[in-house]
MARTOR-665700 format. One record per residue: residue number from 0; x negated, z negated, y negated of N, C-alpha, C, O, CB in turn. Coordinates in nm, 2 decimals. Glycine has a CB too. Layout:
% MARTOR-665700
+------+--------+--------+--------+--------+--------+--------+--------+--------+--------+--------+--------+--------+--------+--------+--------+
: resi :    n.x :    n.z :    n.y :   ca.x :   ca.z :   ca.y :    c.x :    c.z :    c.y :    o.x :    o.z :    o.y :   cb.x :   cb.z :   cb.y :
+------+--------+--------+--------+--------+--------+--------+--------+--------+--------+--------+--------+--------+--------+--------+--------+
:  NUM :      X :      Z :      Y :      X :      Z :      Y :      X :      Z :      Y :      X :      Z :      Y :      X :      Z :      Y :
...
+------+--------+--------+--------+--------+--------+--------+--------+--------+--------+--------+--------+--------+--------+--------+--------+
END
This chain:
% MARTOR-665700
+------+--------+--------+--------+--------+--------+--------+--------+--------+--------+--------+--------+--------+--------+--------+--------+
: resi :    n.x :    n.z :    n.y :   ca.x :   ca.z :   ca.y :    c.x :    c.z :    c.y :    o.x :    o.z :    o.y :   cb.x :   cb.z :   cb.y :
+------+--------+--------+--------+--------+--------+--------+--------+--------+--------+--------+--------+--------+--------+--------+--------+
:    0 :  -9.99 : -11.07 : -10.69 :  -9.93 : -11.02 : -10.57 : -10.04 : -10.94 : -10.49 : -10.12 : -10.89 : -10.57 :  -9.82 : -10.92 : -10.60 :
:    1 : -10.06 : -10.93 : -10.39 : -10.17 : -10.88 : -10.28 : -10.14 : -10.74 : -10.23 : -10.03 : -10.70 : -10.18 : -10.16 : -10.98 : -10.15 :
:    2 : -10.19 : -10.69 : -10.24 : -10.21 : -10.56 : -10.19 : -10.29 : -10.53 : -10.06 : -10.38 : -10.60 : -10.02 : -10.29 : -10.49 : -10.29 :
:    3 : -10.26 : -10.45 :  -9.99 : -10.37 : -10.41 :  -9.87 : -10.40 : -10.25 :  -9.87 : -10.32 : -10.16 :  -9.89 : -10.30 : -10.45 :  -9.71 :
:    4 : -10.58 : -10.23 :  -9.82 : -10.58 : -10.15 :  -9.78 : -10.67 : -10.12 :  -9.67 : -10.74 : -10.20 :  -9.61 : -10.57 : -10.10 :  -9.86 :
:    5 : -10.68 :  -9.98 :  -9.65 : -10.72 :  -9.96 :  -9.46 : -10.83 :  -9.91 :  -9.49 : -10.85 :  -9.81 :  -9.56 : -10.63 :  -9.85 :  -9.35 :
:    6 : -10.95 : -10.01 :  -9.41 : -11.13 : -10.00 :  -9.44 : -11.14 :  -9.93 :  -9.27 : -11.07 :  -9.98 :  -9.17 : -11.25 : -10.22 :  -9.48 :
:    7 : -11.22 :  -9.83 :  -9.28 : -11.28 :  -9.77 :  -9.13 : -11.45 :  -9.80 :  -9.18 : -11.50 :  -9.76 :  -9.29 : -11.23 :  -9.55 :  -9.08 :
:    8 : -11.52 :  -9.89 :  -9.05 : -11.67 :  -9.87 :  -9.07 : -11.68 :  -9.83 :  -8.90 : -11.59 :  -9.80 :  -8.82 : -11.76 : -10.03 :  -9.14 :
:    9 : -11.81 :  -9.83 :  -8.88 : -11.91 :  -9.80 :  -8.79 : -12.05 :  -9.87 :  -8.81 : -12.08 :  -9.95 :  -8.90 : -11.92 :  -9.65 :  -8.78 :
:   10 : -12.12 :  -9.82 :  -8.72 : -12.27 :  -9.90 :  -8.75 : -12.34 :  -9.86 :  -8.89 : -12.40 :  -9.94 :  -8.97 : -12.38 :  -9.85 :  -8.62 :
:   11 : -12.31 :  -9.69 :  -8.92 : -12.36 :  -9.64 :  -9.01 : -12.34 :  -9.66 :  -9.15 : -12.43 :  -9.66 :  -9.23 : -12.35 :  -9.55 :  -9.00 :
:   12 : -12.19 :  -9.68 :  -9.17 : -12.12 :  -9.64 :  -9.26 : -12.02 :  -9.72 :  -9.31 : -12.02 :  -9.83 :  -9.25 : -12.09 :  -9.53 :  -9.24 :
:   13 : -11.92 :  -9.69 :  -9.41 : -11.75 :  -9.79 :  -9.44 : -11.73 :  -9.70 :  -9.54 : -11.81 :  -9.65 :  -9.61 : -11.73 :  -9.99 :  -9.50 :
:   14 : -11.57 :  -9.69 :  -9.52 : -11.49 :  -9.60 :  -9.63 : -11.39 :  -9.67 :  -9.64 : -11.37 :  -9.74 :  -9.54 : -11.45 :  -9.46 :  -9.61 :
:   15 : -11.28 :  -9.69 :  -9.77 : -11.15 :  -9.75 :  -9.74 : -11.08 :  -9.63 :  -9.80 : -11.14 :  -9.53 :  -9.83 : -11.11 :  -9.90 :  -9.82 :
:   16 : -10.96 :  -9.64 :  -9.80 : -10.82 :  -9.54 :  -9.85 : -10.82 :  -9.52 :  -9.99 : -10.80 :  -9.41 : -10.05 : -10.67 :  -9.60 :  -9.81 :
:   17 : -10.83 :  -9.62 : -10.04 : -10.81 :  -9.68 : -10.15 : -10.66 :  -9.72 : -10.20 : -10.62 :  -9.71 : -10.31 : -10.87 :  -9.60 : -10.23 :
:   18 : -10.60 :  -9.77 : -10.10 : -10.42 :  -9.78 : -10.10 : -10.47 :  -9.90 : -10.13 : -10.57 :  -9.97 : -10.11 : -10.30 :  -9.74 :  -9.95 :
:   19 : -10.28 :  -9.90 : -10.25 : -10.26 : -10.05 : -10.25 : -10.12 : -10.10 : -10.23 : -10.03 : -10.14 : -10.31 : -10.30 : -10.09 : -10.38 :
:   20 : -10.13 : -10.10 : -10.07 :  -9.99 : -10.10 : -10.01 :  -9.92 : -10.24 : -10.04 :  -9.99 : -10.33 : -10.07 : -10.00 : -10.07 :  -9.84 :
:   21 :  -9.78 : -10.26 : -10.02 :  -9.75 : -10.37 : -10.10 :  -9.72 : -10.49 :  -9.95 :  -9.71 : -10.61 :  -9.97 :  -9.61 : -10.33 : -10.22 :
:   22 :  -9.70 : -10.45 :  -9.84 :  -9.68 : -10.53 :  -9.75 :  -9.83 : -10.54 :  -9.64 :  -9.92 : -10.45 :  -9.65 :  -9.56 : -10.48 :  -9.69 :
:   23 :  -9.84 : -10.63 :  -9.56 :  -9.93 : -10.62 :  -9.46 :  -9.89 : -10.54 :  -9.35 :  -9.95 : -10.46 :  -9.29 :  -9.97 : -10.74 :  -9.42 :
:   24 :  -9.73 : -10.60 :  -9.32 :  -9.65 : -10.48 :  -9.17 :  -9.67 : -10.34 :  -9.23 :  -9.71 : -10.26 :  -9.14 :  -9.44 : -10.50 :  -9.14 :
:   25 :  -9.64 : -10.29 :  -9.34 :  -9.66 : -10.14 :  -9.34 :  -9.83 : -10.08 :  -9.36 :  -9.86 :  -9.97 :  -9.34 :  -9.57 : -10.09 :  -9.47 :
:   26 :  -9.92 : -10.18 :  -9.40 : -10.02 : -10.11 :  -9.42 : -10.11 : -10.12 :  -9.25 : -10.21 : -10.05 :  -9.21 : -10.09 : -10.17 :  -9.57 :
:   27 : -10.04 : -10.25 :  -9.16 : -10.08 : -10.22 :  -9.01 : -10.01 : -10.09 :  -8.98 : -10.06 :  -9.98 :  -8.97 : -10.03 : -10.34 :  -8.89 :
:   28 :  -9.91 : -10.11 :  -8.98 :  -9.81 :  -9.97 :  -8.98 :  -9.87 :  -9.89 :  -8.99 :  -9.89 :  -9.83 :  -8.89 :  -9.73 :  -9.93 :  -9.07 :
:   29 :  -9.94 :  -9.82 :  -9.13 : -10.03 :  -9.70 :  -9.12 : -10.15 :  -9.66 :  -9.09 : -10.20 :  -9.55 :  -9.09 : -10.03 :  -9.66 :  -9.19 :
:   30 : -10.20 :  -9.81 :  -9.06 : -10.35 :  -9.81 :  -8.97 : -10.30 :  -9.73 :  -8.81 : -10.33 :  -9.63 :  -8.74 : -10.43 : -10.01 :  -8.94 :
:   31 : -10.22 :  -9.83 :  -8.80 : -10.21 :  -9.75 :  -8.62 : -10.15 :  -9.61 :  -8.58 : -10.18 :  -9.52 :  -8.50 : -10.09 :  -9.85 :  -8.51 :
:   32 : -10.04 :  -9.60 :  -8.70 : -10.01 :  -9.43 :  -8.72 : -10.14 :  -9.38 :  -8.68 : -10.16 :  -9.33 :  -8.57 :  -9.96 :  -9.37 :  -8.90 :
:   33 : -10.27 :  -9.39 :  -8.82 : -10.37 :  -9.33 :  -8.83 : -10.43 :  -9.29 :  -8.66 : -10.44 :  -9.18 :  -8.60 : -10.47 :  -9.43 :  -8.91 :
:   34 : -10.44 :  -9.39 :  -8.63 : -10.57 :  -9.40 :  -8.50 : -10.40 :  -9.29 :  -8.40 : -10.43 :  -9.17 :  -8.36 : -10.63 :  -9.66 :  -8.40 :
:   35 : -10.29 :  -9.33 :  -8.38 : -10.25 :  -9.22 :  -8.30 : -10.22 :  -9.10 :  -8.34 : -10.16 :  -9.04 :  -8.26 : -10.16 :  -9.25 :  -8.25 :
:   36 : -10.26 :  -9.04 :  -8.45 : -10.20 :  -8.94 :  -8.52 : -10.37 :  -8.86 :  -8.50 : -10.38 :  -8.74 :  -8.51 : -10.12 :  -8.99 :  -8.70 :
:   37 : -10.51 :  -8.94 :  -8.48 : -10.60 :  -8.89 :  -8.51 : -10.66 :  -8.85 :  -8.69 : -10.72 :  -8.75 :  -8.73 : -10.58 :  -8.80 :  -8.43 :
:   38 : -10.63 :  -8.91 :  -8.73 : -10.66 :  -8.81 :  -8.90 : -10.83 :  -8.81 :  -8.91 : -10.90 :  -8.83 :  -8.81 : -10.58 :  -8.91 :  -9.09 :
:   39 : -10.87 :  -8.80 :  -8.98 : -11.00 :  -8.73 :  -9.02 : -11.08 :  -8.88 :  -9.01 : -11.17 :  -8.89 :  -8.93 : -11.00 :  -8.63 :  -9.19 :
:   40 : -11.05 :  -8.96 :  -9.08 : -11.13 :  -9.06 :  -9.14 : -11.13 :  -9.10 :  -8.93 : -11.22 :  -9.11 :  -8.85 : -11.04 :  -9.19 :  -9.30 :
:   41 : -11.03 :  -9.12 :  -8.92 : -11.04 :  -9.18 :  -8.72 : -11.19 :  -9.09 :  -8.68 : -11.30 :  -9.13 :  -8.66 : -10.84 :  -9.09 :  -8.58 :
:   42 : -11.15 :  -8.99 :  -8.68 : -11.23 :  -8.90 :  -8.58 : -11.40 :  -8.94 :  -8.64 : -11.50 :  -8.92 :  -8.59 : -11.18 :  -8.71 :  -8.60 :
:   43 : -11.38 :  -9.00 :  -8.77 : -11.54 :  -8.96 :  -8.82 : -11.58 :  -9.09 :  -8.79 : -11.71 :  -9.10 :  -8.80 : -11.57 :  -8.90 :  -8.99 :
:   44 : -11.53 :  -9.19 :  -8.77 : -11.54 :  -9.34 :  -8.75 : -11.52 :  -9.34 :  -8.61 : -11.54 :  -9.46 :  -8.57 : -11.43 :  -9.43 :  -8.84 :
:   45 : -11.49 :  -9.27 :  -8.52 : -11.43 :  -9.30 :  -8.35 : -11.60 :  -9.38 :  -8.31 : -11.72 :  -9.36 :  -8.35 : -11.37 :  -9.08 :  -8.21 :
:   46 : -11.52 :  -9.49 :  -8.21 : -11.64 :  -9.58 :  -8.20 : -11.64 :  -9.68 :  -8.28 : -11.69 :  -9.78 :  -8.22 : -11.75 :  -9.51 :  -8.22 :
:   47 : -11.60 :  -9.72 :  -8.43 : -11.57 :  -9.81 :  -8.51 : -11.51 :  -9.92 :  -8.53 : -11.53 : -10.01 :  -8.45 : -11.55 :  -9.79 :  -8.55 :
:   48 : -11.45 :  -9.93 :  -8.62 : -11.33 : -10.01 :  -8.62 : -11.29 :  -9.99 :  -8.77 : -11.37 :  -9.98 :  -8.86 : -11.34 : -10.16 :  -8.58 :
:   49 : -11.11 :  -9.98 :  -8.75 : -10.99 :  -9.95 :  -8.84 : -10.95 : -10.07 :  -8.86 : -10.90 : -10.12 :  -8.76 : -10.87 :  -9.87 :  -8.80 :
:   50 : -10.96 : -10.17 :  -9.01 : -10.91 : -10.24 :  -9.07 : -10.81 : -10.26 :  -9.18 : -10.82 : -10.19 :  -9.28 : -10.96 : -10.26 :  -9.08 :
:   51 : -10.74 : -10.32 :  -9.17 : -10.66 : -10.35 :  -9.29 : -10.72 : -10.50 :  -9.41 : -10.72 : -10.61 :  -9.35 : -10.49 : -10.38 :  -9.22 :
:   52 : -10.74 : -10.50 :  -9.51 : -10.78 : -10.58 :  -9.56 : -10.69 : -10.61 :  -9.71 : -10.63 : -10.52 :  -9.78 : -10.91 : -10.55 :  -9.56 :
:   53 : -10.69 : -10.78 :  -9.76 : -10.58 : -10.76 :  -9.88 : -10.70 : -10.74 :  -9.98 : -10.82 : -10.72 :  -9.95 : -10.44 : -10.90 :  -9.93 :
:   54 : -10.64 : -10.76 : -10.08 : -10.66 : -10.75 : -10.23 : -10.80 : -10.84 : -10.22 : -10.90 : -10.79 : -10.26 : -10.52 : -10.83 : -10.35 :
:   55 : -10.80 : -10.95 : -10.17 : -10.90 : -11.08 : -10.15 : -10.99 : -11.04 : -10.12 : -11.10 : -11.09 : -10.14 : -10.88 : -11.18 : -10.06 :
:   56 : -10.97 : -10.93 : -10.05 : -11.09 : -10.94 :  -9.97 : -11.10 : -10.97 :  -9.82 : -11.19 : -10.93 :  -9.74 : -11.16 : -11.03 : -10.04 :
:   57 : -10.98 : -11.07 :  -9.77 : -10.98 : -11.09 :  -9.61 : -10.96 : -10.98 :  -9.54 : -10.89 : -10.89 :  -9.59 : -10.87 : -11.19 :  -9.55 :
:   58 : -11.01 : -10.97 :  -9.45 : -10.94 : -10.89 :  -9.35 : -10.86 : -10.93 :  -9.21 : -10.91 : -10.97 :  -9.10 : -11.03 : -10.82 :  -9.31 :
:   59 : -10.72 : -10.92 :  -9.24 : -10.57 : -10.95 :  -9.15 : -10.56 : -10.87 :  -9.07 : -10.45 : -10.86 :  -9.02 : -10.43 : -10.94 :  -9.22 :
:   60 : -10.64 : -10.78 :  -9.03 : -10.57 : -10.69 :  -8.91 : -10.69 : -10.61 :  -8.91 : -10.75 : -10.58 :  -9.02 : -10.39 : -10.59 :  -8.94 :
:   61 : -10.75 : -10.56 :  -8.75 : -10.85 : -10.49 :  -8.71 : -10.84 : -10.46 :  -8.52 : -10.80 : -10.53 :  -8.42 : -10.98 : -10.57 :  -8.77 :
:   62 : -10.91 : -10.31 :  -8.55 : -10.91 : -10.27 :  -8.40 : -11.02 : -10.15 :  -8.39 : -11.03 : -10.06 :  -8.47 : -10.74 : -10.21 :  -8.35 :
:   63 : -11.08 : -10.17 :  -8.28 : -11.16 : -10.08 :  -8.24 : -11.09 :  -9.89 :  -8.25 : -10.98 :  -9.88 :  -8.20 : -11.20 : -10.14 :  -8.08 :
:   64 : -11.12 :  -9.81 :  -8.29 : -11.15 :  -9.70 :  -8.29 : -11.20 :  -9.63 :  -8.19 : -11.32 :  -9.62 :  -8.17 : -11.21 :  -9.70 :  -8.37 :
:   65 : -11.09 :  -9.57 :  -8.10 : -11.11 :  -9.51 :  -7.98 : -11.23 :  -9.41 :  -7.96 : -11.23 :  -9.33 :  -8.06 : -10.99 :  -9.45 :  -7.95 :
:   66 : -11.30 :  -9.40 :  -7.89 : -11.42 :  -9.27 :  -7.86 : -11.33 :  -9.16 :  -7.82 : -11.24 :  -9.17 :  -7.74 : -11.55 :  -9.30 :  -7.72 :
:   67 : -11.37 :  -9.07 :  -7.88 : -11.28 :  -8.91 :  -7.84 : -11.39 :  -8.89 :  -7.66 : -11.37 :  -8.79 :  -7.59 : -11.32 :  -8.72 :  -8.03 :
+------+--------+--------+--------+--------+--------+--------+--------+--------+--------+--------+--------+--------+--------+--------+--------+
END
């Protein structure tokens, strides 16, 4: 079964959550929460991009990271 979780990189850097959410709709779900909620990992990545990726390794879902 596949898992997803939410990778933030930039030019510098990449971190993931380390979630192993069980759907793809909820783990977009809490990527875009993220980016409108602002949380920490957003702000330190703004300029980047917020991914969701499964278990595989693909990455299903991505979006630029607003500049504050």
């Amino acid at each position: 079964m596949k898992t997803y979780d939410i990778y933030f990189s930039d030019k510098n850097s990449s971190d993931n959550k380390g979630f192993a959410i069980k759907t793809e709709e909820k783990a977009i779900h809490m990527a875009e929460d993220m980016i409108a909620k602002g949380s920490s990992y957003v702000e330190e990545y703004a300029g980047g991009t917020i991914s969701v990726v499964d278990s595989e390794g693909v990455t299903v879902w991505s979006k630029p990271i607003p500049e504050k």
